[in-house]
C-alpha positions as CSV (number, residue, x, y, z in Angstrom):
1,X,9.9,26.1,7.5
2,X,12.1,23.0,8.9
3,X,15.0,22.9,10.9
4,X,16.9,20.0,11.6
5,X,18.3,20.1,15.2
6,X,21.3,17.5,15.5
7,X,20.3,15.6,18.3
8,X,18.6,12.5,19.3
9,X,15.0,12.9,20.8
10,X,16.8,10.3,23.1
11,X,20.2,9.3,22.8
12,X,20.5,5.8,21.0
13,X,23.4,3.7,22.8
14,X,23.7,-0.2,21.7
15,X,25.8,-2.2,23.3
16,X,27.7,-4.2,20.3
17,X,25.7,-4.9,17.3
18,X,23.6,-7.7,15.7
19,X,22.5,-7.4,12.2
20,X,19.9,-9.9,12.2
21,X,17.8,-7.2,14.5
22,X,18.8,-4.4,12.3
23,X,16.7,-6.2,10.1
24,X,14.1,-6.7,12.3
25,X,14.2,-2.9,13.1
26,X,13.6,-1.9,9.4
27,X,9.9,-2.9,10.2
28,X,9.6,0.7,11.8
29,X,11.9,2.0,9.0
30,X,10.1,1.3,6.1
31,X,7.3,-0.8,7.1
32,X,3.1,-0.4,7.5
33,X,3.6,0.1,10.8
34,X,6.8,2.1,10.9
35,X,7.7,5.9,11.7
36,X,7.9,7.0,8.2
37,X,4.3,5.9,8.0
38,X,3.0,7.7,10.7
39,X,5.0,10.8,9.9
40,X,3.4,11.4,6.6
41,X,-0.1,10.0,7.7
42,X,-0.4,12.9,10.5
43,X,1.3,15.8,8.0
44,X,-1.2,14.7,5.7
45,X,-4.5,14.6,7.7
46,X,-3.3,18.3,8.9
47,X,-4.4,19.1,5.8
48,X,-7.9,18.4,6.1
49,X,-8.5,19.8,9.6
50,X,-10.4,23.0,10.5
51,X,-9.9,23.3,13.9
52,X,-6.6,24.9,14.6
53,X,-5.4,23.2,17.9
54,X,-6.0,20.0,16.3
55,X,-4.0,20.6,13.4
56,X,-1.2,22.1,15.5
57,X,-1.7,18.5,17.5
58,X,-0.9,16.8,14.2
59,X,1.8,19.1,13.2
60,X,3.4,18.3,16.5
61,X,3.1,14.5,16.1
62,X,4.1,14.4,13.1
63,X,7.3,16.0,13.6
64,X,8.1,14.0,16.6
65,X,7.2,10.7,14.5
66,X,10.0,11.8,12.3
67,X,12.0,12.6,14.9
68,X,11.5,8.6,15.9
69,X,12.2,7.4,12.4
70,X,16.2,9.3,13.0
71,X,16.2,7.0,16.3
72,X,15.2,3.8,14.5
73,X,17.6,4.3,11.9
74,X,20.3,5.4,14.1
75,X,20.0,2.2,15.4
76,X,19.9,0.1,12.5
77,X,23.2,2.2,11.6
78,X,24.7,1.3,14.9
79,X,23.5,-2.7,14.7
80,X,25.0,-2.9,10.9
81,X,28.3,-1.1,11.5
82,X,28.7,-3.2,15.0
83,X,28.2,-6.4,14.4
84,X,30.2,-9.2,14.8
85,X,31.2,-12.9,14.2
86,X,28.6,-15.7,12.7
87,X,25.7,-13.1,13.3
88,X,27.2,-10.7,11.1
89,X,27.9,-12.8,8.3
90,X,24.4,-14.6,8.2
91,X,22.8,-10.9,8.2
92,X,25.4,-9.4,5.5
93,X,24.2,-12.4,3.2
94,X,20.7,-11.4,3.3
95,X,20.1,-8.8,0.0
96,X,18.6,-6.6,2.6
97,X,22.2,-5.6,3.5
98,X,24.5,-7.2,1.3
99,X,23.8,-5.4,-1.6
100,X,22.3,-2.3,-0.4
101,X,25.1,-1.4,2.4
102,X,24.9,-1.1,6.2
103,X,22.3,1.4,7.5
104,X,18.5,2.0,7.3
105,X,16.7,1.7,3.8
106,X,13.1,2.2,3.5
107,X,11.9,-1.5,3.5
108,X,10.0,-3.5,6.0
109,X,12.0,-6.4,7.5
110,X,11.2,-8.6,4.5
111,X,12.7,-6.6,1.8
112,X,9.5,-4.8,1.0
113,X,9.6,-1.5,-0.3
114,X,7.4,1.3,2.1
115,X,4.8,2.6,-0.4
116,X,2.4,5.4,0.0
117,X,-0.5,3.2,0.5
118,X,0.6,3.0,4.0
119,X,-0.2,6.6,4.5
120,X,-4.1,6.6,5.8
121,X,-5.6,9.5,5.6
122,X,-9.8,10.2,4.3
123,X,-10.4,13.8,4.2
124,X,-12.6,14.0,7.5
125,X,-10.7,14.3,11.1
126,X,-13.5,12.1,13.1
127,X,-12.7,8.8,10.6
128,X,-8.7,10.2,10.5
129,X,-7.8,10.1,14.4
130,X,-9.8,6.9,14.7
131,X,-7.6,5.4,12.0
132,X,-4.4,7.2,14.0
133,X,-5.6,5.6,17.2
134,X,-5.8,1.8,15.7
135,X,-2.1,2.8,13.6
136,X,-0.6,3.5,17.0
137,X,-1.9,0.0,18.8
138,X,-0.1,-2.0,15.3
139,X,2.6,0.3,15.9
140,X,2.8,-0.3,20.4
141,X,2.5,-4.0,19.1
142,X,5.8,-4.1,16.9
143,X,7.7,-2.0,19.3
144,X,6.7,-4.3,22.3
145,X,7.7,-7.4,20.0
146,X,11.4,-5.7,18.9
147,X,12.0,-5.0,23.1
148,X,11.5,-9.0,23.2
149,X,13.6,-9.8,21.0
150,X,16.4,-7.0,21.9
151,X,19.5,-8.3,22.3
152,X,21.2,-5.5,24.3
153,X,20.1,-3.4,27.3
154,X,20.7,0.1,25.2
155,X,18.2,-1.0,22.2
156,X,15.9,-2.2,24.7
157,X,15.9,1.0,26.7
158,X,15.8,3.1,23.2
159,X,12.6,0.5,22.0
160,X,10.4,1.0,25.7
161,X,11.2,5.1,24.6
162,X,9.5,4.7,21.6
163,X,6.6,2.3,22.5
164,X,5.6,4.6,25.3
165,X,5.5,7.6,23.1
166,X,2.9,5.6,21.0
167,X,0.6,4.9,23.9
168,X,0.9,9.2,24.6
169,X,-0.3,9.7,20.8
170,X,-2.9,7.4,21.7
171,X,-4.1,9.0,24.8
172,X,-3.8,12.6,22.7
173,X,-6.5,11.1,20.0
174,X,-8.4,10.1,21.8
175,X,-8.6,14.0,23.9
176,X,-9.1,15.2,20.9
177,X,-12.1,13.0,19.5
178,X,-13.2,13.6,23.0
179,X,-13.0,17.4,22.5
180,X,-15.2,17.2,19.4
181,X,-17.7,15.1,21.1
182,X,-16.4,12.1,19.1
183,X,-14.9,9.6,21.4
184,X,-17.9,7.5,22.2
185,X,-20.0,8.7,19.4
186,X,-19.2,6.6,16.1
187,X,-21.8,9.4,13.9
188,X,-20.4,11.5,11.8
189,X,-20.4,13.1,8.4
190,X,-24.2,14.3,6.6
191,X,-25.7,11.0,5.4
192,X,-27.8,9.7,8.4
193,X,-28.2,6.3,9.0
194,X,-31.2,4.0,8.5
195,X,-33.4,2.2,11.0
196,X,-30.8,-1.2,11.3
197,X,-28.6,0.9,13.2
198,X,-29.2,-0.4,16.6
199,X,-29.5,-3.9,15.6
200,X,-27.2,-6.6,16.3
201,X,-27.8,-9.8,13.8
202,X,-26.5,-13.5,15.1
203,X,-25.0,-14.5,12.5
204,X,-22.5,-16.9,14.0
205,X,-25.2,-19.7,15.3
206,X,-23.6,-22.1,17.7
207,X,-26.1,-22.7,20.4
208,X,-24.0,-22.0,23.8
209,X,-22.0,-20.1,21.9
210,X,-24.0,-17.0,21.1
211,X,-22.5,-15.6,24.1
212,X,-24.0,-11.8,24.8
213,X,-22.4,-8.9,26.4
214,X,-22.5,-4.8,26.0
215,X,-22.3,-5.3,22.6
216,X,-25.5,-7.1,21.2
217,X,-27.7,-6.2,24.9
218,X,-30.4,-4.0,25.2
219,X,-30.5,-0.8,25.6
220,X,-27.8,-0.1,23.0
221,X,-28.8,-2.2,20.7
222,X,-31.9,-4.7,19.4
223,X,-30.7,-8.6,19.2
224,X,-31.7,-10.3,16.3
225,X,-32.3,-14.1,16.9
226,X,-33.2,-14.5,13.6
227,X,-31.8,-12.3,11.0
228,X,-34.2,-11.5,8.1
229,X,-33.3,-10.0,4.7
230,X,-33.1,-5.7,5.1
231,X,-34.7,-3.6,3.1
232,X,-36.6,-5.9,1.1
233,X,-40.1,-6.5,0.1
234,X,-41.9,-9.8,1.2
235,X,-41.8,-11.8,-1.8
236,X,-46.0,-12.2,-1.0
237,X,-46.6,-8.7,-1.6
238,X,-47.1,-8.0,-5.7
239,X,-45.7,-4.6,-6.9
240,X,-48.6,-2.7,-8.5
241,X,-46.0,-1.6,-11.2
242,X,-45.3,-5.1,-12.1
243,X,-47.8,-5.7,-15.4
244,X,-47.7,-9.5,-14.4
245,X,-49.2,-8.9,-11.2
246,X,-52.0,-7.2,-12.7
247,X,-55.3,-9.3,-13.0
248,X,-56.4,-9.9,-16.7
């Protein structure tokens, strides 16, 4: 059961309007990286969740990631109806507004429609909250570009809101991969891995290049100078099946 409580998560104030960042904002309206995105990623993952404080976690998200996509298109509402002058008129030529009318529509900042394929969700919670914990950084990096390019002190303040609420889903992923044993620990699901998994291959030969670090050192993992084929026989070695390696 849903109810809709008629206020703001925080109040959305701007200070005159500017049309050409309403359509910026629509980037967190209807775009990959946007609300709506996040909203139905986290609802939907819930679905595939076991433990019950998780899914409660992802309930909760969810719900506040709705919750942001009123805020973002409150201000896109408030940037349409308020703007002014040569700014107005440049953004009100654009299809993104002209034809469809002032206020949020789900499409990125380009005129894209959203589409479902920007909901990520795989069926097991380990893979899903490291997928939530990347969406959230693409998400942090938006947000911190749009308080850049703000072009009044209430969107900024309203933008710095929402990109801090990002880095606490962040930080609430990552408690809960850490609460399954998960957060350090990239093995999961039933099919074991084979014997390359410690093995880093240079691949990228450049001489003073091939820096190393954590990454490719010992005792985490085996560096491979040379990279051989994997799982291959020699090519020396005759398969006894093979009727032309037989002698005659």
């Amino acid at each position: 059961m849903f109810y809709h409580d008629k206020k703001l998560m925080y109040d959305v104030k701007i200070d005159g309007g500017d049309p050409q960042f309403a359509q910026m904002l629509l980037e967190q309206f209807g775009g990959a990286t946007g609300e709506l995105s996040a909203a139905l990623t986290y609802w939907t993952q819930s679905f595939h969740v076991e433990d019950k404080a998780i899914r409660d976690m992802l309930h909760d998200i969810a719900i506040e990631e709705f919750s942001h996509l009123e805020m973002v298109g409150r201000m896109i509402e408030q940037h349409t109806e308020k703007g002014t002058g040569a700014a107005k008129d440049a953004a009100y030529k654009s299809t993104l507004f002209a034809i469809r009318g002032i206020g949020p529509h789900l499409v990125d900042s380009q005129g894209q429609a959203w589409t479902s394929a920007y909901v990520n969700e795989g069926g097991n919670i380990i893979r899903d909250l490291r997928a939530d914990i990347a969406a959230e950084a693409g998400a942090r990096q938006t947000y911190e570009a749009l308080v850049k390019l703000a072009p009044d002190e209430g969107s900024k303040k309203a933008l710095v809101f929402l990109l801090t609420r990002e880095i606490s889903h962040t930080q609430m992923f990552m408690k809960a991969l850490e609460s399954l044993g998960k957060l350090t620990d990239p093995l999961f699901g039933n099919v074991q891995p084979d014997e390359t998994v410690n093995l880093y291959f240079n691949l990228s030969k450049d001489g003073p290049l091939d820096l190393r670090g954590p990454w490719n050192s010992e005792s985490a993992f085996h560096y491979v100078e040379h990279p051989e084929p994997q799982g291959q026989l020699p090519q020396e070695v005759n398969n006894p099946d093979d009727e032309h390696s037989r002698p005659s």
